[in-house]
gemmi code that builds the backbone of each chain (N, CA, C; Angstrom):
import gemmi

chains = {
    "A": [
        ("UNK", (-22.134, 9.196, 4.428), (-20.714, 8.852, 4.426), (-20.376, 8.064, 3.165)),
        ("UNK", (-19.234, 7.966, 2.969), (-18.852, 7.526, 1.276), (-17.928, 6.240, 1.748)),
        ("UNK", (-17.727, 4.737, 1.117), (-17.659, 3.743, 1.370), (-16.867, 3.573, 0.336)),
        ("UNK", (-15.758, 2.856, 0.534), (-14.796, 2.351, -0.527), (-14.252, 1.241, -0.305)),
        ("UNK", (-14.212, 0.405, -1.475), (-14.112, -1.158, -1.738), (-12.684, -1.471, -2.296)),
        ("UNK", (-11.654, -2.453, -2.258), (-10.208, -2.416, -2.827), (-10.687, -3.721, -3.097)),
        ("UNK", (-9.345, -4.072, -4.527), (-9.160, -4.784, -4.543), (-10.138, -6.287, -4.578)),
        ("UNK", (-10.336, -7.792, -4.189), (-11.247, -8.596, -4.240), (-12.644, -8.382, -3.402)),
        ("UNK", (-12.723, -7.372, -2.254), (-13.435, -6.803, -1.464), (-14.004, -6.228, -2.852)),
        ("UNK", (-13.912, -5.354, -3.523), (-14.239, -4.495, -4.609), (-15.345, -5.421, -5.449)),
        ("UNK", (-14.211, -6.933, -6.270), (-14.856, -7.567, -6.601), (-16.199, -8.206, -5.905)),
        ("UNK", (-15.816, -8.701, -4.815), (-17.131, -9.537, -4.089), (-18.380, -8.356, -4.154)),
        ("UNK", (-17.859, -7.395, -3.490), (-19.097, -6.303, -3.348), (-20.118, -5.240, -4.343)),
        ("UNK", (-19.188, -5.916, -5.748), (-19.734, -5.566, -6.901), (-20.029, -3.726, -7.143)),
        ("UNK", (-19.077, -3.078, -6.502), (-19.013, -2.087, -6.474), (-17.552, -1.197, -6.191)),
        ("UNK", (-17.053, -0.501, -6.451), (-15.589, 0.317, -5.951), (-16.280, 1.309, -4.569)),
        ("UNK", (-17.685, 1.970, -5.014), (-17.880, 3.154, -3.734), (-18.978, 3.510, -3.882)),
        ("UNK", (-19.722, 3.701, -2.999), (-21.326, 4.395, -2.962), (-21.016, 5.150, -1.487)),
        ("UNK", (-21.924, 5.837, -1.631), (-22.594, 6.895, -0.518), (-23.561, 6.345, 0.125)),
        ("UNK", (-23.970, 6.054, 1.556), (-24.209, 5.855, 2.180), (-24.774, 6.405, 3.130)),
        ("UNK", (-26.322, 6.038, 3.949), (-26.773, 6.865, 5.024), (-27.514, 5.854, 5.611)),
        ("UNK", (-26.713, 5.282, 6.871), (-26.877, 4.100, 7.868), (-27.752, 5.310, 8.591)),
        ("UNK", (-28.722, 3.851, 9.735), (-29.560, 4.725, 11.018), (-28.652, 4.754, 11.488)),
        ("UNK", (-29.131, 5.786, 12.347), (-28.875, 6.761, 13.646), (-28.099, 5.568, 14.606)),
        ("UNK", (-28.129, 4.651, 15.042), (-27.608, 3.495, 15.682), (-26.100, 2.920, 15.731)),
        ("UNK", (-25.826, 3.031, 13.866), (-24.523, 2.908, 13.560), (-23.541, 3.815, 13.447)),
        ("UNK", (-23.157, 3.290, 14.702), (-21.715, 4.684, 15.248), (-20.297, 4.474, 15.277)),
        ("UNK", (-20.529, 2.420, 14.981), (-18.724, 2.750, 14.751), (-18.650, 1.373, 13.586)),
        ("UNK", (-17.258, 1.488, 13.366), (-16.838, 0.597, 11.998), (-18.340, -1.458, 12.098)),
        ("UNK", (-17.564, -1.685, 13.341), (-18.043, -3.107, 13.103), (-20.207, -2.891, 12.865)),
        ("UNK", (-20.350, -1.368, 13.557), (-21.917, -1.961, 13.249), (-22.244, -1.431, 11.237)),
        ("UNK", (-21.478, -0.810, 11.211), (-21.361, 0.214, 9.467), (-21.429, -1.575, 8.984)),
        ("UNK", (-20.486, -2.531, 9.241), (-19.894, -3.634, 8.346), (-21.574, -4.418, 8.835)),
        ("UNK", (-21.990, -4.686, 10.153), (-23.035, -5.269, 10.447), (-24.332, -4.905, 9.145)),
        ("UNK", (-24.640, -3.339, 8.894), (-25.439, -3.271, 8.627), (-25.010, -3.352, 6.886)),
        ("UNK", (-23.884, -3.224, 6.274), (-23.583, -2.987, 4.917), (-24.268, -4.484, 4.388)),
        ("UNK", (-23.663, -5.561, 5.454), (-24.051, -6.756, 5.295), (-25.431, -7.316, 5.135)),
        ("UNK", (-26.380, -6.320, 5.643), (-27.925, -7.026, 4.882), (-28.048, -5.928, 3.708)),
        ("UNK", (-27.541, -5.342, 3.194), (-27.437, -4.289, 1.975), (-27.448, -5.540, 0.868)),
        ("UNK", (-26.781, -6.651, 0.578), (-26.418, -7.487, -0.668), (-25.804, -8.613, -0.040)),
        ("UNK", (-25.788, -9.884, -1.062), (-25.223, -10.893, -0.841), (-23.998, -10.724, -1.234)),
        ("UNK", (-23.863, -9.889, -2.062), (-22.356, -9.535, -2.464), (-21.445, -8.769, -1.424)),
        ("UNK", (-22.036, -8.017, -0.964), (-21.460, -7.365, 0.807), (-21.748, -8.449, 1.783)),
        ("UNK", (-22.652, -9.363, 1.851), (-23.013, -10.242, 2.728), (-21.352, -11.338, 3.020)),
        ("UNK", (-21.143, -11.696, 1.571), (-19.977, -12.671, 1.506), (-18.357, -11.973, 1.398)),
        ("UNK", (-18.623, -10.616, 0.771), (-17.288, -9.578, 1.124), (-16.781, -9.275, 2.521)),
        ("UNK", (-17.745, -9.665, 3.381), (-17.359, -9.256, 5.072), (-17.989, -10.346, 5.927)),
        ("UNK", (-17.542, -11.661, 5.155), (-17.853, -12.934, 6.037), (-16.887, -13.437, 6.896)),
        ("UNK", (-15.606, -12.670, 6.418), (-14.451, -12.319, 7.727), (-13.584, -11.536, 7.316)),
        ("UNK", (-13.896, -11.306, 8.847), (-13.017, -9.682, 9.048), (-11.987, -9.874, 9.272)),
        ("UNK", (-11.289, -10.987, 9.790), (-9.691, -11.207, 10.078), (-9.020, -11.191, 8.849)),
        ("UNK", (-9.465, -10.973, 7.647), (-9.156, -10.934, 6.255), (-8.954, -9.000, 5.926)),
        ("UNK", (-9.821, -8.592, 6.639), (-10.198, -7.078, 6.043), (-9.267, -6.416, 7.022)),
        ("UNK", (-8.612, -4.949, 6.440), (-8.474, -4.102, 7.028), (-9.337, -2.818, 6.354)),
        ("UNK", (-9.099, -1.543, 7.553), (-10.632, -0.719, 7.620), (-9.291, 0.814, 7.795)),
        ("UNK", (-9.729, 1.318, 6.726), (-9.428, 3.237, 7.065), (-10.623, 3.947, 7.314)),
        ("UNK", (-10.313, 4.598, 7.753), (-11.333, 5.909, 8.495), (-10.805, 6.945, 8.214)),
        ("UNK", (-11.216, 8.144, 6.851), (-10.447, 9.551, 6.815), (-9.070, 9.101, 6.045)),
        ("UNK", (-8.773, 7.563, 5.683), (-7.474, 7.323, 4.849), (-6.404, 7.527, 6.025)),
        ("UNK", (-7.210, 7.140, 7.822), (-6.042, 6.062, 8.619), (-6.255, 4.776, 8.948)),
        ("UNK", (-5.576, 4.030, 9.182), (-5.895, 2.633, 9.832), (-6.537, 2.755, 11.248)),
        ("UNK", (-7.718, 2.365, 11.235), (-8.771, 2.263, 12.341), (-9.142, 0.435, 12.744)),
        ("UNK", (-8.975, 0.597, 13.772), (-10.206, -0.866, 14.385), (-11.492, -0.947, 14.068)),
        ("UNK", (-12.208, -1.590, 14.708), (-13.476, -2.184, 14.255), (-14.456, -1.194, 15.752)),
        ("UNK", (-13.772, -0.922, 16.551), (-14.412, -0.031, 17.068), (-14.380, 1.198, 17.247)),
        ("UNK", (-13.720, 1.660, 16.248), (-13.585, 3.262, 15.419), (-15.210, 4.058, 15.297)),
        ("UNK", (-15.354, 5.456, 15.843), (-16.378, 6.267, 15.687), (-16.252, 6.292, 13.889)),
        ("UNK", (-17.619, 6.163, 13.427), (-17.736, 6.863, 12.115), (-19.317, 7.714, 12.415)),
        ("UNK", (-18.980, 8.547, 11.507), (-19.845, 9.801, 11.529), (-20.079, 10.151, 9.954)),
        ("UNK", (-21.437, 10.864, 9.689), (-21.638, 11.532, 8.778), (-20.404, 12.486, 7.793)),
        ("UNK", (-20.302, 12.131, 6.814), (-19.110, 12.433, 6.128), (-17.374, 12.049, 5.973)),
        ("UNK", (-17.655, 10.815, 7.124), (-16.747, 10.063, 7.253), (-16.457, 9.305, 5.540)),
        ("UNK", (-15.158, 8.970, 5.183), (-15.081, 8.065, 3.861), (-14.226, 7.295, 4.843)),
        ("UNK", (-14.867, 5.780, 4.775), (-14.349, 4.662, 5.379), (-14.365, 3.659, 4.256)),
        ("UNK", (-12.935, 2.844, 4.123), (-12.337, 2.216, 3.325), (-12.371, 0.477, 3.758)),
        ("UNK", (-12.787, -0.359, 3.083), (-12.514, -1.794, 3.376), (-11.689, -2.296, 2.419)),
        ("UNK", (-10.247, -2.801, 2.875), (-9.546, -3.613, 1.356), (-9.098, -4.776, 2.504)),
        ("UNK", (-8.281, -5.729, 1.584), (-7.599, -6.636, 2.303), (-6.190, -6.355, 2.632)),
        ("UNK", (-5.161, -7.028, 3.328), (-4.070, -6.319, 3.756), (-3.336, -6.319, 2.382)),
        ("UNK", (-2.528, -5.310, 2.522), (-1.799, -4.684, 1.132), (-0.582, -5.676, 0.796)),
        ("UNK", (-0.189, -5.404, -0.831), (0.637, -5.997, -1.217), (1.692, -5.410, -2.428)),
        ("UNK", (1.935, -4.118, -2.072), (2.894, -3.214, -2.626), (4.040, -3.616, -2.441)),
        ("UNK", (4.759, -2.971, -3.359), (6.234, -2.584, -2.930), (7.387, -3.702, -3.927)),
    ],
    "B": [
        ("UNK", (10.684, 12.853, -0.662), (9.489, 13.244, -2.157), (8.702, 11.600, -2.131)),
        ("UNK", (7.502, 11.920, -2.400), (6.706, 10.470, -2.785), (6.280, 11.023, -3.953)),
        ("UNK", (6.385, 9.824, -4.891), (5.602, 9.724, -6.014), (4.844, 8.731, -6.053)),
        ("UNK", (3.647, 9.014, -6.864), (2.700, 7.764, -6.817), (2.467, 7.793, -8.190)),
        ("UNK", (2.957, 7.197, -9.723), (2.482, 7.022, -10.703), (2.534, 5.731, -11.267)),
        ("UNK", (1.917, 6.244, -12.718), (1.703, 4.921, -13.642), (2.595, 4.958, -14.468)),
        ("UNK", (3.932, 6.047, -14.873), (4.542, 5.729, -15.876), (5.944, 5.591, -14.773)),
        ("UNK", (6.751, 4.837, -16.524), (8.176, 4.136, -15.890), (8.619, 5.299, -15.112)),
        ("UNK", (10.062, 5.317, -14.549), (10.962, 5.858, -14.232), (12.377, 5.727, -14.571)),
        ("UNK", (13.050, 6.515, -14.519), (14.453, 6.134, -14.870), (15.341, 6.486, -13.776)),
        ("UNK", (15.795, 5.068, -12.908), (16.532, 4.968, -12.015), (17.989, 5.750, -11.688)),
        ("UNK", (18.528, 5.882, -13.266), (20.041, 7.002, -13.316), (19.952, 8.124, -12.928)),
        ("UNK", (18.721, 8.966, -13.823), (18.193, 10.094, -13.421), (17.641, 10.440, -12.301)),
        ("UNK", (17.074, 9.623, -11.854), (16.474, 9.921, -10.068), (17.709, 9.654, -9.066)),
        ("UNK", (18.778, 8.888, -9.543), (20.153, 8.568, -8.190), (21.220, 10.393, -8.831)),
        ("UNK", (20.564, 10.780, -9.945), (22.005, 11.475, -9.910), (21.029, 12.812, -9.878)),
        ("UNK", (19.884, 13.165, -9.256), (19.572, 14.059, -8.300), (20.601, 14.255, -7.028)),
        ("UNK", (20.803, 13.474, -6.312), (21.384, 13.249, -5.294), (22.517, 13.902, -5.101)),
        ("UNK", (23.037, 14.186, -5.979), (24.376, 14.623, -6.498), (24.380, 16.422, -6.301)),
        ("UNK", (25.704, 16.879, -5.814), (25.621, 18.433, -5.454), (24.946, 18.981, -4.417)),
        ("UNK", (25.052, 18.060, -3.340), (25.074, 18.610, -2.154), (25.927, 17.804, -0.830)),
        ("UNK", (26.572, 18.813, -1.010), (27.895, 18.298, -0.123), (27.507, 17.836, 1.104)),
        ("UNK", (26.330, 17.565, 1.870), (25.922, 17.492, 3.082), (25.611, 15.529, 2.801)),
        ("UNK", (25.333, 15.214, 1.885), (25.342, 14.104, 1.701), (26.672, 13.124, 1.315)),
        ("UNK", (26.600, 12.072, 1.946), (28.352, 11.545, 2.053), (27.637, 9.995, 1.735)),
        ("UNK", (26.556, 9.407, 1.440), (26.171, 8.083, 1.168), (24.656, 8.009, 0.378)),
        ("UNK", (24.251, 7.440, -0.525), (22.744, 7.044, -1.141), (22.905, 5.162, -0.942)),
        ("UNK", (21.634, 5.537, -0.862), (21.431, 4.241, -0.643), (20.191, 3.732, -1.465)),
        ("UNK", (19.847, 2.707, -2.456), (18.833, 2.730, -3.540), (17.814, 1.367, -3.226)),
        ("UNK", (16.753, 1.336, -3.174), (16.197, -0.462, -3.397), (15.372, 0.023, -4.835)),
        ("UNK", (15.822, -1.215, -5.644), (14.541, -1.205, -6.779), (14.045, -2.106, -6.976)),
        ("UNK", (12.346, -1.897, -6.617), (12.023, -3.425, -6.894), (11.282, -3.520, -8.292)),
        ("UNK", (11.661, -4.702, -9.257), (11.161, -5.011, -10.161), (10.322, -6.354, -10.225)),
        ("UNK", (9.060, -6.001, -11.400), (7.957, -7.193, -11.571), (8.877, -8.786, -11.909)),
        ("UNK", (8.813, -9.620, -10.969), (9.263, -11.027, -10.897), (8.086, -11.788, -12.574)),
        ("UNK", (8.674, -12.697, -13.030), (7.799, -13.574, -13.838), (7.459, -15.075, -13.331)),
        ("UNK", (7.493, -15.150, -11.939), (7.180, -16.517, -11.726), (6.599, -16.148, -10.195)),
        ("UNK", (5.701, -17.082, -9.546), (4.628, -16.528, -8.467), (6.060, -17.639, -7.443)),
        ("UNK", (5.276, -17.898, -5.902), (6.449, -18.373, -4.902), (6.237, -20.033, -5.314)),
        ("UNK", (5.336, -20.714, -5.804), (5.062, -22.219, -6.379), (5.886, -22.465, -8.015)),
        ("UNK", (6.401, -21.201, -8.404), (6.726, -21.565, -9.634), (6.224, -21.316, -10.974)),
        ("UNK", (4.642, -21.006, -10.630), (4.035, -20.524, -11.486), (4.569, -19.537, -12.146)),
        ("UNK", (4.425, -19.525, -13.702), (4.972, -18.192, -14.565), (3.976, -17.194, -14.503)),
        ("UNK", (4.363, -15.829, -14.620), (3.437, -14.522, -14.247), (3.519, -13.818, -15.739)),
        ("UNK", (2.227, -13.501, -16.185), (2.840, -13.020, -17.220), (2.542, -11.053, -17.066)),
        ("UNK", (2.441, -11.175, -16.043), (2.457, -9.940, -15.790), (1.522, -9.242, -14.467)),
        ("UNK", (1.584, -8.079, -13.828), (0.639, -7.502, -12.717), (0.062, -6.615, -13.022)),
        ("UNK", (-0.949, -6.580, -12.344), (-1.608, -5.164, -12.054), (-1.851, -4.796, -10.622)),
        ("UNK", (-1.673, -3.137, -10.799), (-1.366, -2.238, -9.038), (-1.959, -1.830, -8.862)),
        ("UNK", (-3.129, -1.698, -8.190), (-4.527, -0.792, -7.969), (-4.149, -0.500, -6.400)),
        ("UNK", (-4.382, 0.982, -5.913), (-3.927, 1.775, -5.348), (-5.401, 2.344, -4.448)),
        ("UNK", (-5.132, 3.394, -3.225), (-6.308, 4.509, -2.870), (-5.654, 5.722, -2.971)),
        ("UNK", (-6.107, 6.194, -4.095), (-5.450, 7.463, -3.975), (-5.566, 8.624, -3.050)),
        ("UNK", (-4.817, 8.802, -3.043), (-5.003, 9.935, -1.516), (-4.691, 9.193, 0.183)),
        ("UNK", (-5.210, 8.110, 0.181), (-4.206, 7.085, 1.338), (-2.678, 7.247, 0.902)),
        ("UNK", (-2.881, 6.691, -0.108), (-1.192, 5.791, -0.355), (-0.235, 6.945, 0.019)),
        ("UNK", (-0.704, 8.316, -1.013), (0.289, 9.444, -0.593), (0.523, 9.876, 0.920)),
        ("UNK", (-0.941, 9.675, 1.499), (-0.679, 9.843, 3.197), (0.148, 9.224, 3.887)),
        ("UNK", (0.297, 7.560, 3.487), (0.652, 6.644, 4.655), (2.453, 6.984, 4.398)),
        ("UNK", (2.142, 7.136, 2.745), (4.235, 6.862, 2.183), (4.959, 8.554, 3.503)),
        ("UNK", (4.390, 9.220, 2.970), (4.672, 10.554, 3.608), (5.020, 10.531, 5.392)),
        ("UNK", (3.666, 9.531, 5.857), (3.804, 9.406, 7.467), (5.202, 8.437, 7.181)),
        ("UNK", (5.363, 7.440, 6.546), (6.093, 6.509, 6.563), (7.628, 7.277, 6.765)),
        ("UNK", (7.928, 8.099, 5.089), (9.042, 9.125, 4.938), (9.209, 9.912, 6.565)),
        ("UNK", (8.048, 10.452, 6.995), (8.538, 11.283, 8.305), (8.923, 10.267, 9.294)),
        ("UNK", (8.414, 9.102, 9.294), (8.979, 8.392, 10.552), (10.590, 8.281, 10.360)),
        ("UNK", (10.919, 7.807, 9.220), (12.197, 7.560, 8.961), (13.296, 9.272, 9.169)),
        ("UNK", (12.762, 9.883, 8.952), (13.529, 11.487, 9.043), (13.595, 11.648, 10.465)),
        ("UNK", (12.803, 10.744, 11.287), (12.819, 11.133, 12.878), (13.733, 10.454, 13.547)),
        ("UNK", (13.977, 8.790, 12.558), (15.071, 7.934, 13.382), (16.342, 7.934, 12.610)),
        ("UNK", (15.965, 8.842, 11.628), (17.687, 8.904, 11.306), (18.184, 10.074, 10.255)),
        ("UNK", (19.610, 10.982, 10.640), (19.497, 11.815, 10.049), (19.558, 12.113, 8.644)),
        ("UNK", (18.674, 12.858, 7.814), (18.231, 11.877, 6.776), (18.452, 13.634, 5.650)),
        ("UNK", (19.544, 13.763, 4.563), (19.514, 14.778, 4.204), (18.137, 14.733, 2.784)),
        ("UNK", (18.024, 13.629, 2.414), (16.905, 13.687, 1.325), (16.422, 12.130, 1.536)),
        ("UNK", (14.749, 11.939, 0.781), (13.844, 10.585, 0.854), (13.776, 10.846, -0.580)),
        ("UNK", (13.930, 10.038, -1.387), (12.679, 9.437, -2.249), (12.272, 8.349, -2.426)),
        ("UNK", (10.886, 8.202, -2.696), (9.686, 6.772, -2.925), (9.173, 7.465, -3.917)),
        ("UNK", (9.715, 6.293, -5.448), (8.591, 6.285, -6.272), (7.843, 4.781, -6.474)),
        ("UNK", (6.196, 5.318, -6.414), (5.702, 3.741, -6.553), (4.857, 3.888, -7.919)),
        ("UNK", (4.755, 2.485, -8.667), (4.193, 2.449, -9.816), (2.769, 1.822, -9.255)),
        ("UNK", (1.686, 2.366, -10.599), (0.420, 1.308, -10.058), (0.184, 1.284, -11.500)),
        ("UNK", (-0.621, 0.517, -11.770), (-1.580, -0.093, -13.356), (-0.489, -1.533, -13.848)),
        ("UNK", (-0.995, -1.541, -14.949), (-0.457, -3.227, -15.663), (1.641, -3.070, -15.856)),
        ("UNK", (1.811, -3.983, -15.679), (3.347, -3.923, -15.708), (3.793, -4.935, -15.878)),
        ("UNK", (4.446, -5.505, -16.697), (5.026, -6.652, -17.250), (6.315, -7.220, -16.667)),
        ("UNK", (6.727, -8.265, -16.666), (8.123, -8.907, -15.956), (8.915, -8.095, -16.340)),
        ("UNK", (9.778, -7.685, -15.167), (11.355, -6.961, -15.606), (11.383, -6.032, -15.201)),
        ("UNK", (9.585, -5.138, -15.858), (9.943, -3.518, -14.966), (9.778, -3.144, -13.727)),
        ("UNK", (10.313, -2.046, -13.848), (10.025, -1.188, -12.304), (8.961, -1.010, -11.581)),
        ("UNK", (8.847, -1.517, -10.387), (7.550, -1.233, -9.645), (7.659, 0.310, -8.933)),
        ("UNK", (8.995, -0.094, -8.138), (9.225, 0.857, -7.144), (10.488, 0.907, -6.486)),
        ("UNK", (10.674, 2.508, -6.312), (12.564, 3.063, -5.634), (12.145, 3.378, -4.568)),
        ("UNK", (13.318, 3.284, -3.323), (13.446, 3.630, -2.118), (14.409, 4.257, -2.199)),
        ("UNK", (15.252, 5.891, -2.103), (16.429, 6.014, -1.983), (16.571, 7.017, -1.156)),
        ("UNK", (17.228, 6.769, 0.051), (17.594, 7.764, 1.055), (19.600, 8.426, 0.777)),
        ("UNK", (19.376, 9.218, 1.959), (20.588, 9.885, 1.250), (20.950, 10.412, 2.832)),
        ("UNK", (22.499, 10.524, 3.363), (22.953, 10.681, 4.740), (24.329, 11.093, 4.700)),
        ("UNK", (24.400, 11.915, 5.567), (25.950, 12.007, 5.575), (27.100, 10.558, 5.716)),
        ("UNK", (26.536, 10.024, 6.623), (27.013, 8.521, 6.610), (26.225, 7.382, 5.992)),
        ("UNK", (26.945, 6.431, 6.021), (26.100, 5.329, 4.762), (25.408, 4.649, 6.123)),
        ("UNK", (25.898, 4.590, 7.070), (24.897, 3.762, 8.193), (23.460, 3.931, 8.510)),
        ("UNK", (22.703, 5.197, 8.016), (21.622, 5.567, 8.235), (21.221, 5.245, 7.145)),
        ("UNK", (21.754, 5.790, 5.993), (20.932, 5.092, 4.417), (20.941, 4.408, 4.159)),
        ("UNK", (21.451, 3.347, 4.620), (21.501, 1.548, 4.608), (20.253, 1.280, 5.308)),
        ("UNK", (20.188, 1.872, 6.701), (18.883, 1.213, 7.618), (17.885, 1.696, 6.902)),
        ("UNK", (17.985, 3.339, 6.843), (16.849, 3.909, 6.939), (16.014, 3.470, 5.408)),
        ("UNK", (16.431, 3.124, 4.139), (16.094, 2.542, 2.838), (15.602, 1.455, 3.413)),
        ("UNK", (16.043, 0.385, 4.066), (15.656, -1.078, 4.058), (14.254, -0.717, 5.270)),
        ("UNK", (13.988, 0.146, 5.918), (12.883, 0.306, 6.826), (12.208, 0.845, 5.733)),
        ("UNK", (12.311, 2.015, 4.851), (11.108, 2.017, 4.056), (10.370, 1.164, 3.354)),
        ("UNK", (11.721, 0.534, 2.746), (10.832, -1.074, 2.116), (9.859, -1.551, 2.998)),
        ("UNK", (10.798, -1.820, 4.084), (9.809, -2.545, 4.816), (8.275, -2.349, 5.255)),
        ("UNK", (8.451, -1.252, 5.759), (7.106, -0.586, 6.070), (6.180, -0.449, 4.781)),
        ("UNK", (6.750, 0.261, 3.906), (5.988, 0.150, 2.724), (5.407, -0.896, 2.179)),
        ("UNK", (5.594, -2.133, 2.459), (5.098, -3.253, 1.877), (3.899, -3.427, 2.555)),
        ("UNK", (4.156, -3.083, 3.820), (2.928, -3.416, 4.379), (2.119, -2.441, 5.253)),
        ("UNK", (2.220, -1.333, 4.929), (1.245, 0.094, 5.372), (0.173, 0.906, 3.916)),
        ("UNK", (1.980, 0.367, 2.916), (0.922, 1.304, 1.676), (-0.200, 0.751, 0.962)),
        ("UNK", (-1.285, 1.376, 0.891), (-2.249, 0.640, 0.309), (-2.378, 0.561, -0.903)),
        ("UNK", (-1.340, -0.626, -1.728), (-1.697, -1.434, -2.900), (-1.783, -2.512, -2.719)),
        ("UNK", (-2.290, -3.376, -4.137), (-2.533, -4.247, -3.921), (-2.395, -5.054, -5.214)),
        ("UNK", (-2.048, -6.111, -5.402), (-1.384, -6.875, -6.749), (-2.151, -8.005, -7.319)),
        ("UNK", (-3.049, -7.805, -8.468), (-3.204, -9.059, -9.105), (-2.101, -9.626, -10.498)),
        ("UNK", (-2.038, -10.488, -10.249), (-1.073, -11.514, -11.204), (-1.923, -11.902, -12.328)),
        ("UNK", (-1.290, -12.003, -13.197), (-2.152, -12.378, -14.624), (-0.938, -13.696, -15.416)),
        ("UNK", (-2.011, -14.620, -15.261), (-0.866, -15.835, -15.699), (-1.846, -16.989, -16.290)),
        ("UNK", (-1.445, -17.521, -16.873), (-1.951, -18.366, -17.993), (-3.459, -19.499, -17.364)),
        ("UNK", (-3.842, -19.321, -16.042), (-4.599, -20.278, -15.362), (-5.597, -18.898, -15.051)),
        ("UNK", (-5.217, -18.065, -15.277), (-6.241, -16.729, -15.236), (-5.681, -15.779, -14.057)),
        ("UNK", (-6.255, -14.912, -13.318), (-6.005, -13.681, -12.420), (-5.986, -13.941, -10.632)),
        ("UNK", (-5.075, -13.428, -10.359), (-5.123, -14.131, -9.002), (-4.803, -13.037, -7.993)),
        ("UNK", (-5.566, -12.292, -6.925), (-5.208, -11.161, -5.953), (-3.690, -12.201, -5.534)),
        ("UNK", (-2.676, -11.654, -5.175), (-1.390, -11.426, -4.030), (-1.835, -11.768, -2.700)),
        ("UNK", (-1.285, -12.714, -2.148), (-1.953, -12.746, -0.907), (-0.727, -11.538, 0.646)),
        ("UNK", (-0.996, -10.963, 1.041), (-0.101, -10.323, 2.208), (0.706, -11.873, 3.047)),
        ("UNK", (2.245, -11.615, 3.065), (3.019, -12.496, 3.173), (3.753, -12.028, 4.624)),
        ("UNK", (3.197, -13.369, 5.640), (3.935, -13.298, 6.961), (5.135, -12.698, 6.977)),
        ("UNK", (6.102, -12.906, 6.127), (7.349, -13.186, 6.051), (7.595, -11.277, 6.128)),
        ("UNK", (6.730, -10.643, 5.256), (6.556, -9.038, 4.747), (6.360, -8.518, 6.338)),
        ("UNK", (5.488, -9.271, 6.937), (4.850, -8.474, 8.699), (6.365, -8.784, 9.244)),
        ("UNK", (6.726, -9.774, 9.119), (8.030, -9.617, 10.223), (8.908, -8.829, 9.791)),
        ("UNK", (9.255, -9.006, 8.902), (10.169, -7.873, 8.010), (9.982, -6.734, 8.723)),
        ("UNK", (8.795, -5.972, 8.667), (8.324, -4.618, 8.936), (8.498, -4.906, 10.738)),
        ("UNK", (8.148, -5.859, 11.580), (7.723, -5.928, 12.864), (9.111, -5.751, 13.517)),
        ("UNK", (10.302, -6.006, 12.825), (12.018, -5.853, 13.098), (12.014, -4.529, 13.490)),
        ("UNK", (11.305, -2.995, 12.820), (11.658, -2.108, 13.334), (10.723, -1.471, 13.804)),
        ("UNK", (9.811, -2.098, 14.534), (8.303, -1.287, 15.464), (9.200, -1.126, 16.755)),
    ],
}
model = gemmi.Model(1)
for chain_id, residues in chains.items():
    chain = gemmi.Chain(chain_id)
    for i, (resn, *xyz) in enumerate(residues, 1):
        res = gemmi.Residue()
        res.name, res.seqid = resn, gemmi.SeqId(i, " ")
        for name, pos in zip(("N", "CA", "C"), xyz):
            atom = gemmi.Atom()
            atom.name, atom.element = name, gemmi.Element(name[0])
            atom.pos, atom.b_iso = gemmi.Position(*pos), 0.0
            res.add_atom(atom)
        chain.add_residue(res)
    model.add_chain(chain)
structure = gemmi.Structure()
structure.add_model(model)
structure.setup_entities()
């Protein structure tokens, strides 16, 4: 599955997007964020709260207990500030 | 129509589309332009708009259809800017178009609204103390929470 970073999320995580292949275990958003989090200290401190983050799934707004699946592109930014 | 670019626009030319079709009897326009001072006072000397491409066009579009559902709506346009942009210019147009002005009055001020806080951009400020993300503003959720 392909992973995308916005914005200061981007910065902290020292990356915009990588590809990704979590175990078999991680089936929905909050365990993807559980496990991204022993990946780096830079993901470690990018998702030290989630009441900060919002999460797309497929480019919709999903919860934290959203199915993700193989070939899923799931998005972490903070809430937007367009317009 | 959504647009999602990086270059200006010209606001005359996009309102006098509108024009020559008799089914429309009101436009209604928001333009928002880059402010030079943050909400403390601070001077801005300019932003940058970093975007997901391929979201943003999704959400503006769901956004545009919601509005075509609550009101009768003969044309939408949203153009939004993203990359570096300096005080003064154009970020972004909202302009709906109705046989009566009562729907293009609401239905413009609900796109703003929603748009501020569905589309996925996001704003850093560039000002003399260095770069600073935009923080998402309560004031923007209620705005938008008026027409859930």
């Amino acid at each position: 599955m392909k992973v995308l970073y916005f914005a200061w999320l981007r910065a902290k995580a020292g990356l915009g997007e990588e590809e990704v292949a979590p175990p078999a275990g991680v089936a929905d958003v909050a365990a993807l964020v559980d496990w991204l989090k022993t990946r780096s200290a830079g993901l470690a401190d990018a998702f030290a709260d989630m009441t900060l983050i919002r999460v797309a799934v497929n480019q919709d707004y999903v919860g934290l207990d959203h199915p993700v699946c193989p070939g899923d592109e799931i998005a972490f930014f903070p809430p937007v500030t367009g317009g | 129509m959504i647009r999602v670019q990086a270059e200006d626009f010209d606001p005359g030319v996009e309102m006098a589309r509108f024009s020559g079709n008799g089914a429309i009897g009101g436009v209604c326009m928001f333009l928002g332009l880059v402010r030079d001072f943050m909400g403390d006072g601070t001077q801005v000397g300019g932003m940058t708009l970093e975007h997901y491409p391929g979201m943003t066009e999704k959400q503006l579009a769901a956004i545009e259809a919601e509005a075509r559902r609550r009101w009768p709506l003969e044309d939408v346009l949203v153009i939004h800017r993203y990359g570096r942009l300096n005080p003064g210019e154009r970020i972004v147009l909202v302009a709906t178009a109705s046989a009566h002005r009562e729907a293009a009055f609401q239905s413009c001020h609900f796109l703003i609204d929603w748009l501020k806080t569905r589309a996925p951009f996001w704003k850093i400020e560039h000002t003399a103390q260095g770069d600073c993300w935009v923080e998402a503003k309560e004031t923007d959720d209620q705005a938008a929470a008026r027409w859930e």
